[in-house]
N, C-alpha and C positions, 0 to 999 in steps of 0.2 A: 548970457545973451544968445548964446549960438541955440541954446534946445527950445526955446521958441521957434528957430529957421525950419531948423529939422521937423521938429512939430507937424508945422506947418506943410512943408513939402511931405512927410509919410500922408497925411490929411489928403494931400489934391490927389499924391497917388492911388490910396483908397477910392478916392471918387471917379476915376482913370479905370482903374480896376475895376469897380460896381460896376460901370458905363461899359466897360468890354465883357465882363459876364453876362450882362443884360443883353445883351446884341450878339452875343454868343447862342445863348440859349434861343432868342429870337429868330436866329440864322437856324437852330439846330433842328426846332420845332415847326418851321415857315412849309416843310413837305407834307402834306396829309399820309400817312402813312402807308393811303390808297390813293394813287394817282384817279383811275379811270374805275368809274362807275354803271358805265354801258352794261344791258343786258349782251350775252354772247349765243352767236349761232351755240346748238347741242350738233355736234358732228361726232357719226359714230364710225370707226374705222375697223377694220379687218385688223385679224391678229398681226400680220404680214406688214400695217398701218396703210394699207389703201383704203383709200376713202370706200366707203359702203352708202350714206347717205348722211346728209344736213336739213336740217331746220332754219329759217328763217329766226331771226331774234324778236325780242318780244315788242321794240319800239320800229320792227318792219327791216331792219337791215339785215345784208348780209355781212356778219361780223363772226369772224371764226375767232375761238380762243389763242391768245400767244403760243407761240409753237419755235422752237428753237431749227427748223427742219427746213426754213428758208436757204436757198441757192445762194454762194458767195457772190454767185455774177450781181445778183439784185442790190447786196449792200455795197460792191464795186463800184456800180454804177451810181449808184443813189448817195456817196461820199464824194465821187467825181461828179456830179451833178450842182449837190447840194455843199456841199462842205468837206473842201479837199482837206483840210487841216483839222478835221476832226478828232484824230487819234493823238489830236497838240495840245487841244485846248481845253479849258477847265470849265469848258461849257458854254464860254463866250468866248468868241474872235476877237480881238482888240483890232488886228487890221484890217480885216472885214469892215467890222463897225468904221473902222475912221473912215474906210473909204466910201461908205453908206453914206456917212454923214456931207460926205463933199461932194458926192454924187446928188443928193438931194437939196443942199443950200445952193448948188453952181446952179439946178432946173429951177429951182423954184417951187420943186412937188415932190413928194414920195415916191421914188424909180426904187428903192431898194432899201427893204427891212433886213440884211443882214443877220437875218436869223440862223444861228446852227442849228444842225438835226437836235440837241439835244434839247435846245431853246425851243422847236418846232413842238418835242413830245410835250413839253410842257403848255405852249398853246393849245395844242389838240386837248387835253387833261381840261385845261379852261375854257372851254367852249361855251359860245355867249358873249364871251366879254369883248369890247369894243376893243380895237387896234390903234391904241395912241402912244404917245409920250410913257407916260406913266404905268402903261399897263407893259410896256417894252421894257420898261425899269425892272419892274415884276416879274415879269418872265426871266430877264438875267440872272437877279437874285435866285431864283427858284432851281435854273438850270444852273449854277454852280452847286446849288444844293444836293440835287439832283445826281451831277457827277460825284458828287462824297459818297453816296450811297452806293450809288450802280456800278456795275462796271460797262467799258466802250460797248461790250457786246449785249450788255441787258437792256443798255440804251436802244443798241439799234433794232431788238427785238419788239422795244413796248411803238419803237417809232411802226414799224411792218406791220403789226399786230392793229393800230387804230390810225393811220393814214385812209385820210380820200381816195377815192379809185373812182370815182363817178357814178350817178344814179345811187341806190342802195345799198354799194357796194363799197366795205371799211375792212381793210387791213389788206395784204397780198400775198394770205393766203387763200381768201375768200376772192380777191381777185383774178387770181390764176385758175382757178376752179369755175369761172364765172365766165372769161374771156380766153383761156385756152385750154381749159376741160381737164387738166393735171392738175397736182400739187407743185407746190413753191420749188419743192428740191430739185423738179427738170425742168427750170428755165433755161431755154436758151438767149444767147446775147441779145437779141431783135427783142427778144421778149422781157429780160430784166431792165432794157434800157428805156423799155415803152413805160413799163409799170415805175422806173426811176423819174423819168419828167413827168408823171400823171398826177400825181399829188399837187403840183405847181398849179394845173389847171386840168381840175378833173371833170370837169363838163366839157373838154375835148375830145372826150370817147363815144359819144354818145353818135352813134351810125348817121352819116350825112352832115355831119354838123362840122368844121372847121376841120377835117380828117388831113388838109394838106398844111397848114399849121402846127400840128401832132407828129406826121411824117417827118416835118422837115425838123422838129426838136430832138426825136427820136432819134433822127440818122445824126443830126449835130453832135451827140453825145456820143453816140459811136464813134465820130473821129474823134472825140476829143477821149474816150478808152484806149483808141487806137496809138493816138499820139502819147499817150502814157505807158505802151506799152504792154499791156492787161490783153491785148488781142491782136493777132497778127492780121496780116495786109488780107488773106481770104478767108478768115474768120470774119473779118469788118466786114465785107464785102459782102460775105451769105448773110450776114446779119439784116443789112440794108433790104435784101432780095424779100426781107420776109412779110408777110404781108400784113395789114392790122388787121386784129380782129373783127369781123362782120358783125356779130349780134352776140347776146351772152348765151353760154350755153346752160343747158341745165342740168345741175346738179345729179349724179347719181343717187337713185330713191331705192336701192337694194335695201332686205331689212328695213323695210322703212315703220313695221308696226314695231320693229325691235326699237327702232329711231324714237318712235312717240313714247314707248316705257321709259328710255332716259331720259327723257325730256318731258315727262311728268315728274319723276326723281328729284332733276335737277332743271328746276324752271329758271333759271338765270342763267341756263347755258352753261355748257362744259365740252372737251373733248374726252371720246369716251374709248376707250381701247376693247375691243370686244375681244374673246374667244373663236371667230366667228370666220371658218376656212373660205376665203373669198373666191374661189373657183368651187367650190362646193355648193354655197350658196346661190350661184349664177345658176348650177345646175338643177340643182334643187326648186328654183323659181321657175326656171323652162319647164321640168317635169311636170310639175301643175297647174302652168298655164296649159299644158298641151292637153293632160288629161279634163281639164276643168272647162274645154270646148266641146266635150265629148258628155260632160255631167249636164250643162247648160242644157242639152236638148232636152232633158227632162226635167226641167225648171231647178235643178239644185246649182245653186251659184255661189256657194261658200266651200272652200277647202282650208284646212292649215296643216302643218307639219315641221316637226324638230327632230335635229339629226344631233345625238350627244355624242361623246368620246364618254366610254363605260368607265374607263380609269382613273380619271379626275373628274366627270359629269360636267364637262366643257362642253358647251353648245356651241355646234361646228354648224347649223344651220337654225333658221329661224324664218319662218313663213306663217305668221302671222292671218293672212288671208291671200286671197287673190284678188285679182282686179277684173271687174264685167263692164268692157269696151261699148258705150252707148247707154251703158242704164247702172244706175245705184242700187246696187242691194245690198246693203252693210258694208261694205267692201273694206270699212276702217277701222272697224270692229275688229279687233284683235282675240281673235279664237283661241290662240293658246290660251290665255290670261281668262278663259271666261268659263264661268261653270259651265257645264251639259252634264243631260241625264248621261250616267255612267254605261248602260246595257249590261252586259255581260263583259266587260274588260275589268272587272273584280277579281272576277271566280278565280285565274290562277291564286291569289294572295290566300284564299281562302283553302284552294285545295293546297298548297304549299305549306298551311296551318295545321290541315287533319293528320297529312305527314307526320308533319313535324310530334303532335301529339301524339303518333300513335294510334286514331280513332279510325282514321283508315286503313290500309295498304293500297299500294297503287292499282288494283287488280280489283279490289274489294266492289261486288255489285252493290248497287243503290237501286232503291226504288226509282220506276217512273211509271205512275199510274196514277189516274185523275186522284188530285187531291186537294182536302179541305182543312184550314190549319184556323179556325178560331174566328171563320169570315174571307178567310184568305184564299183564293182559290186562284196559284200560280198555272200558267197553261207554255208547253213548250211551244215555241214558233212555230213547229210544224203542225201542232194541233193534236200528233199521234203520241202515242203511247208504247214502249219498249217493255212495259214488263220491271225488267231488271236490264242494268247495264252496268258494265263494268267502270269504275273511278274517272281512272285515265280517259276510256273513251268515252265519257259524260263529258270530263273535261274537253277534248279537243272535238264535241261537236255539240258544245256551249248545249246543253240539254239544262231547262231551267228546273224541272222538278228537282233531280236529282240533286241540285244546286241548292236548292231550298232546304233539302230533309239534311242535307251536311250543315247547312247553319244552323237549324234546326238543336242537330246534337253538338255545333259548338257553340252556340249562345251566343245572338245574335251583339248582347252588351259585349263580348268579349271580342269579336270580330270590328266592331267599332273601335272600341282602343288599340287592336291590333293596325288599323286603317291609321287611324291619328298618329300612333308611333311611326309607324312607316314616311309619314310627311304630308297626309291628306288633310288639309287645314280645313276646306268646304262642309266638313261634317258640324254641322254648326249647332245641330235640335240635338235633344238626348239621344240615347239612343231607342227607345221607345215610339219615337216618333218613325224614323224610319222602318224599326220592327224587321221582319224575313223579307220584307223587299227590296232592301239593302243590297241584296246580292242580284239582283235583276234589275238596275237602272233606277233604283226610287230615291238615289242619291246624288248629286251633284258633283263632277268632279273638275279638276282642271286638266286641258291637254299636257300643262308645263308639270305638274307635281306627279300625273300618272306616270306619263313617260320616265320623271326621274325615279319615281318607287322601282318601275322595271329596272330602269339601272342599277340602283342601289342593290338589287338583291343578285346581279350576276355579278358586284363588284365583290359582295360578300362569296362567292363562290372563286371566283379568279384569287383572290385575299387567301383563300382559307391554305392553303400548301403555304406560303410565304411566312408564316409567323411559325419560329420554334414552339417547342415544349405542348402543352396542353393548351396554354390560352390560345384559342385560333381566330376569335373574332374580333375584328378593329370595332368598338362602337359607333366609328363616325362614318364603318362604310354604308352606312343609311347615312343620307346628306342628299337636298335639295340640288338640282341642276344649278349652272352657275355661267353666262355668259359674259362676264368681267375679268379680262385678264389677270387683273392686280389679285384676283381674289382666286384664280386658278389653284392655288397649293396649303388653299387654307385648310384642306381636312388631311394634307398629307400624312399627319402624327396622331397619334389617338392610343388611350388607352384600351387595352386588350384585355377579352375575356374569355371564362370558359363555354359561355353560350351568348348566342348570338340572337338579333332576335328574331331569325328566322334559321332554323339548321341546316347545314351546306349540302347534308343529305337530301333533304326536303326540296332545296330549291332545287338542287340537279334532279332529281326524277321529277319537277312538275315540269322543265323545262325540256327535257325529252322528252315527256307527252308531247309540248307544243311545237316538238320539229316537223312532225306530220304532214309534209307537205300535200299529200290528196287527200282530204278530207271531207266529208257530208257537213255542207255549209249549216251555220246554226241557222241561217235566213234563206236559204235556195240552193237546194240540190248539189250536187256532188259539183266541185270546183278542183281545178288545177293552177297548180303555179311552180312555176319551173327554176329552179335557183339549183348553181351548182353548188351552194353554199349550206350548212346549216341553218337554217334560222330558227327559233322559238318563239312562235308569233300566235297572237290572239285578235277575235275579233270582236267586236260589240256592235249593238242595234238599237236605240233606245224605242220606247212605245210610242208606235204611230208614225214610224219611219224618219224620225226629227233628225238622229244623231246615228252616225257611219263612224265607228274607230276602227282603227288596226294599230295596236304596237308588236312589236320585233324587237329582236334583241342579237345578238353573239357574245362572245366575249370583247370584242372590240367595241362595238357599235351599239348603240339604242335606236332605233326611230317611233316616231308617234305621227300616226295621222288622224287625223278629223274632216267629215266628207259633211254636208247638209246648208242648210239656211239661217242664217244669222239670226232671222225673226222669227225660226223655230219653227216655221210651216214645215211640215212632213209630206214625201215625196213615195211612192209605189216605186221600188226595188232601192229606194236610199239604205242600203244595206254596208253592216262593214265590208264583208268578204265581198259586196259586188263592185262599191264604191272606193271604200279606202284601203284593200285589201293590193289590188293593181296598183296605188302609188306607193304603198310601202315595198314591195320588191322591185317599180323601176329604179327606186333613188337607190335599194339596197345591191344592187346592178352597178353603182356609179362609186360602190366603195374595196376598196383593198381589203383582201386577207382572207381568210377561209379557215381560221383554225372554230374548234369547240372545247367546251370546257372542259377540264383537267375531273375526273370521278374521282370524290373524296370518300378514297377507301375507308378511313379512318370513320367515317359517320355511316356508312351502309353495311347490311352486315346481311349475307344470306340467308334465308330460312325455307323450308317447304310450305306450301299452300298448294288450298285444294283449285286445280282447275275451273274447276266449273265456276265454284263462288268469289275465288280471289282472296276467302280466309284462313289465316291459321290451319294446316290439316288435323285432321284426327283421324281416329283408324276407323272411322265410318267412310273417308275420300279412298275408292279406290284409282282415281287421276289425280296426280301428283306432279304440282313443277316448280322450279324452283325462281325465286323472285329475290331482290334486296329491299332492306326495311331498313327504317332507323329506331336505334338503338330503343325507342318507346312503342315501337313496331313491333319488337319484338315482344312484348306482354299484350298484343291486342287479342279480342276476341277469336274465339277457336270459329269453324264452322258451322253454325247453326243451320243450315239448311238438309244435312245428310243425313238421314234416317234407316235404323235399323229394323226391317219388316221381315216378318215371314211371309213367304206366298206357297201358292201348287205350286206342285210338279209343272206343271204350264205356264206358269208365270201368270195365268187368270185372275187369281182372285187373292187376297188377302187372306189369310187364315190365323188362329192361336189356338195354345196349349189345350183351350178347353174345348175346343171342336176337332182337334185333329190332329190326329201321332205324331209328334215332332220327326217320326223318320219317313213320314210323307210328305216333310215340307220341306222349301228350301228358302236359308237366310238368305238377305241381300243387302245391300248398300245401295236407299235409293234418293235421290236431290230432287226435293221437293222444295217448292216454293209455295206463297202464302196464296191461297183461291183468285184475291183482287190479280196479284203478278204474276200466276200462273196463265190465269183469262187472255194477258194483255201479252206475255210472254211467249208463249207457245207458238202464236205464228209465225214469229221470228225466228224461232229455232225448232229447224226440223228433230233436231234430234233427240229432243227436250219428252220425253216420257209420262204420261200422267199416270200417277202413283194408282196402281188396280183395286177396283170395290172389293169388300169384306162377300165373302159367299153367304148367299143369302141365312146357311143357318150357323153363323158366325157372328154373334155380336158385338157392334165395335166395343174394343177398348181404349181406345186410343182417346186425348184430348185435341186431336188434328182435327181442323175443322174443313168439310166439304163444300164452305159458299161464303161469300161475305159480301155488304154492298157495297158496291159502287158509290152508288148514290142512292139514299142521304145518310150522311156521315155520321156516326153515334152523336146525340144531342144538338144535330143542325139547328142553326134559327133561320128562316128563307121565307122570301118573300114568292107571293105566285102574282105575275101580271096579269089584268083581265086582255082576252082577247080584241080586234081592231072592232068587232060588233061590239062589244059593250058587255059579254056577256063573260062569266067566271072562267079563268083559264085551270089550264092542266098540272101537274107537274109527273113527269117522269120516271121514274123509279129504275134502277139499273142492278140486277144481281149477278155476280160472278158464281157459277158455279162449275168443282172441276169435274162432273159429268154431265155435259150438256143434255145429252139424252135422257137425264131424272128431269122428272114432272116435280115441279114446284107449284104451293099451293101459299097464295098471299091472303093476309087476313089485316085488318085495319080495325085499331080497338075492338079486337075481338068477331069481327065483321066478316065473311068470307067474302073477297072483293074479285077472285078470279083465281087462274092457272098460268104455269108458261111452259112451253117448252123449248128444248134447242136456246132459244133468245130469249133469256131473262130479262125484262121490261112489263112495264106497268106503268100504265096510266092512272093518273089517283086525285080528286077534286077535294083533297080535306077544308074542311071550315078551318076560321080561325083559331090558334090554340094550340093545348099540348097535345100529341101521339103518339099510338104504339103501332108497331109495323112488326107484325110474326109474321115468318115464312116458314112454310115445313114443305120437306123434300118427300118424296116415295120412301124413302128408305127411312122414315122418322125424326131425320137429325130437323134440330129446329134454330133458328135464328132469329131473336126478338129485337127492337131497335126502338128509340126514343126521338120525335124531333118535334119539334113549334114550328107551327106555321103562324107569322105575324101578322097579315095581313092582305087583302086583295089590293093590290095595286092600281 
């Protein structure tokens, strides 16, 4: 009879036990896992974490992300306020509540919901829901639930973080930024105790409206701090003194295109810790609103500019655009981030590649004389023509032929992948599409990826001493810029190689080219710029005056600037060197340090070279000097220019073995260039010698030719415009020849069409089709040439 009882009783306790698992589990699950669903302010902060700028949230308020950075005074106040026995109770007050309930049965009406802060976060969380009986019930349960989770202080975080503060203003850090222009962590007492009663009734703030009702809760709460002890007799006292605030302020908008990229990122709002040196930045902003009053008179109303740290590729400033007071002109348009034609802010990369190959030497002359590559007829800014010029100074006075004939021999698909690995993501077409105008602006780049490619290749140089043994290069010191703190030391490790992808030799000699501080502007005349520092700075220009760059570099610093019009209208002198050339050395004025890069002896290696030409010597240079090459420098081309002639006794005339006693002649060593370069070269340099005619009863042997054209270029296709009458135009004809005083005789299929002298030119009306163009000289030598004319225009 008893295992019936028992039975029995284990049975109801099972059903005891289901009934408290059920209600456990009920209890355990009743918290959403995510209390608050609210979009949040994107607030971007300085390294430092002062505020830089906010955004507005996406359903209109101001609501900054939870921030644990709140003043003790605010939750001081706001536990003496709201709920002194907070740190007691398991989420609900028991005596509170009783006393709630006999305050309210004695009136007859609701004087007092008894709510704790913790029961409060949970209200706010349910927002909407009606304030009764039953929804009071809810909220208890929740807020003990609530406390099993959180701890006292997470509580009071999510309470600070989504509390009323009045008008559109949610949490009290958004508060404090709004109504006293600081962050939560320098409250003072007047002021944690105003933002502790505002939540109770946050339509008190609003200017003119019940302000001595506010006053006097504020100051109540003070004595009642005071009488707790939390603040002494003249701490209460100035507290009282202080005044409320007059109207909200507004937000610091520094970085503020910096602001809009996080906050396309992160469209539901975040707090965003930048890289981003906040007095730097202040500086940086004034320098180009100052200079950008000075751009405006010439209608250019766009500027941006990025200041990195070379070491980590931290972005210590960020200027997106500028702002034009009374009228919109893109102004929000974020320049860094947006393509522009490139100009000439390439060519370093590319001469830093011939280096590197081998193809050049720093010294090695290039062409620059009108030229025609397949349709392509690239033209220098200035319009003239050198001749020849030396690498380095092609380089540092951005000469675009010479720039072309280097892509030229490195192929222009190989220059493309060389861009793309570097971190140039804009090159989007084959490379056929962009073709040799790659290297003179026909491609798009960004201010953010240019600036960080210059980084990247002086980190590789500062890098290259610090790694033992042979492998000298980090692979990851090519890495994109990076304004995110968290993300600051992500490339600090990297596997090491024996080659880099640009050599440390290569980068230091292109970058000693570009310390040149007085240079013959690639856009206007000779410019000065004063810096006690080094810098390696280039400039660019794109076609039509559109795009103004200048980047700089040290071993410390990067900067990048961009001068012009967001809608791309082009302005007469929007020039780098006139425009963005002046903000890249004020801001480089506004930074520390002065060292230069460490010469990686290891990668340069001395050799002789001929003066004149810059190549390889042979024992045809009798000027000889000495230069450093890298290690693929050192098997480049010998001197091609230096020729072994006999002349007289006088030095008059040419002569050979077969006219005249070799002990009546005398050898020499003479530098000659090609007829086109000589033409274009020679007035440049006085010292420059034209190689002496053969005597007339000497005939040549030589395959050296005495003429070339100009123009048109072996198998041109060209079009000829008809004239404004209506009637068939001209075309031109241009001969180099290196004695101007021989008589030249033009023939046209065969056709005698004229003479010239002194100034080789001709005028020529050919029909449609194919042609021959012979020229003979006085002296016999003759020069035949092929081109199409396509049509009358």
């Amino acid at each position: 009879m008893e295992y019936p009882k028992i039975y029995r009783w284990i049975s109801r306790k099972k059903y005891y036990i289901g009934i408290f698992l059920v209600c456990s589990m009920l209890f355990y699950y009743c918290l959403p896992q995510q209390l608050f669903h609210e979009p949040y302010s994107t607030v971007l902060e300085a390294s430092n974490g002062k505020l830089m700028s906010a955004s507005i949230a996406k359903d209109g308020q101001w609501r900054f992300p939870e921030t644990d950075l709140v003043s003790d005074k605010f939750y001081k106040a706001l536990i003496t306020f709201e709920d002194k026995r907070f740190y007691h109770h398991p989420g609900v007050d028991p005596l509170s509540f009783a006393r709630a309930v006999k305050q309210n049965v004695s009136r007859g009406e609701v004087v007092s919901g008894a709510s704790t802060i913790t029961m409060q976060v949970i209200r706010l969380s349910r927002k909407g829901k009606s304030r009764n009986i039953f929804e009071k019930a809810i909220e208890m349960v929740l807020a003990t639930r609530l406390e099993l989770r959180c701890s006292k202080e997470e509580i009071l975080r999510l309470y600070a973080a989504h509390a009323p503060f009045g008008g559109n203003v949610v949490g009290v850090d958004a508060a404090c930024w709004r109504y006293f222009g600081r962050s939560a962590k320098d409250l003072s007492w007047g002021e944690a105790a105003l933002l502790a009663v505002l939540p109770n009734s946050p339509s008190l703030i609003h200017p003119g409206k019940n302000r001595d009702h506010l006053l006097k809760k504020r100051n109540a709460l003070i004595d009642r701090l005071y009488q707790a002890e939390m603040l002494d007799e003249l701490a209460a006292t100035l507290a009282k003194e202080e005044p409320l605030p007059d109207k909200p302020f507004p937000l610091p908008q520094y970085a503020r295109h910096l602001l809009a990229r996080t906050a396309t990122q992160n469209p539901n709002g975040s707090k965003v810790v930048s890289t981003i040196d906040y007095d730097l930045q202040l500086r940086v902003e004034q320098i180009l609103a100052d200079r950008h009053r000075i751009l405006s008179g010439n209608e250019i109303h766009n500027a941006a500019a990025i200041v990195a740290d070379v070491k980590t590729g931290n972005v210590l400033a960020y200027v997106g655009n500028v702002v034009n007071p009374g009228s919109y002109h893109g102004d929000d348009v974020d320049i860094i981030q947006s393509p522009r034609s490139t100009g000439s802010i390439l060519k370093p990369f590319l001469f830093a590649a011939m280096l590197d190959e081998g193809k050049i030497l720093s010294r090695t002359i290039l062409p620059d004389i009108p030229t025609y590559i397949n349709g392509f007829t690239p033209k220098n800014f200035s319009k003239q023509y050198d001749g020849a010029v030396a690498a380095d100074q092609a380089l540092i006075r951005s000469l675009n032929i010479p720039a072309v004939y280097q892509l030229k021999q490195y192929k222009y698909e190989r220059f493309h992948h060389l861009l793309t690995s570097l971190g140039m993501s804009t090159l989007t077409r084959p490379p056929d599409h962009y073709g040799l105008a790659l290297i003179l602006g026909g491609a798009e780049g960004t201010l953010w990826e240019i600036t960080g490619m210059y980084a990247s290749m002086a980190r590789t140089l500062n890098n290259f001493d610090e790694h033992p043994g042979k492998n000298k290069y980090a692979k990851a010191d090519f890495h994109p810029l990076t304004y995110l703190l968290q993300d600051s030391t992500a490339f600090r490790n990297s596997e090491l190689s024996e080659k880099g992808v640009l050599n440390a030799g290569a980068i230091y000699q292109t970058f000693d080219a570009l310390v040149e501080l007085s240079r013959p502007g690639e856009e206007s005349g000779w410019k000065n710029f004063f810096s006690a520092k080094k810098i390696a700075w280039k400039t660019g220009t794109s076609f039509g005056f559109r795009d103004g760059w200048a980047v700089g570099v040290t071993p410390d610093y990067v900067i990048g600037i961009w001068v012009g019009n967001a809608d791309g209208e082009g302005r007469p002198g929007l020039t780098g060197t006139d425009a963005a050339a002046p903000i890249l050395f004020d801001i480089f004025s506004q930074l520390p340090g002065d060292r230069w890069f460490t010469k990686p002896q290891q990668e340069l290696f001395a050799i002789p070279v001929c003066a004149k030409s810059g190549y390889r010597t042979t024992d045809r240079c009798d000027d000889v000097d000495t230069i450093y090459v890298t290690e693929k420098g050192l098997q480049s081309s010998p001197c091609p220019y230096h020729q072994r002639v006999q002349l007289t006794k006088d030095h008059k005339f040419r002569v050979h073995s077969a006219c005249e006693a070799l002990s009546k002649t005398e050898t020499m060593s003479w530098f000659v260039l090609p007829p086109i370069t000589e033409y274009y070269y020679r007035p440049h340099d006085p010292t420059y010698k034209t190689l002496p005619p053969f005597r007339t009863d000497c005939a040549s042997q030589t395959t050296l030719s005495a003429m070339d054209l100009i123009y048109p270029k072996p198998h041109a296709r060209m079009y000829i415009p008809r004239d404004l009458n209506g009637e068939p135009g001209q075309a031109v004809f241009h001969l180099a020849h290196r004695n101007p005083a021989v008589t030249v005789f033009w023939h046209l299929d065969g056709t005698f069409i004229g003479k010239t002298l002194k100034s080789h030119h001709m005028a020529v009306n050919p029909a449609e089709g194919s042609h021959t163009l012979t020229l003979i000289d006085e002296k016999g030598e003759v020069l035949e040439q092929k081109f199409e004319i396509l049509s009358k225009m």
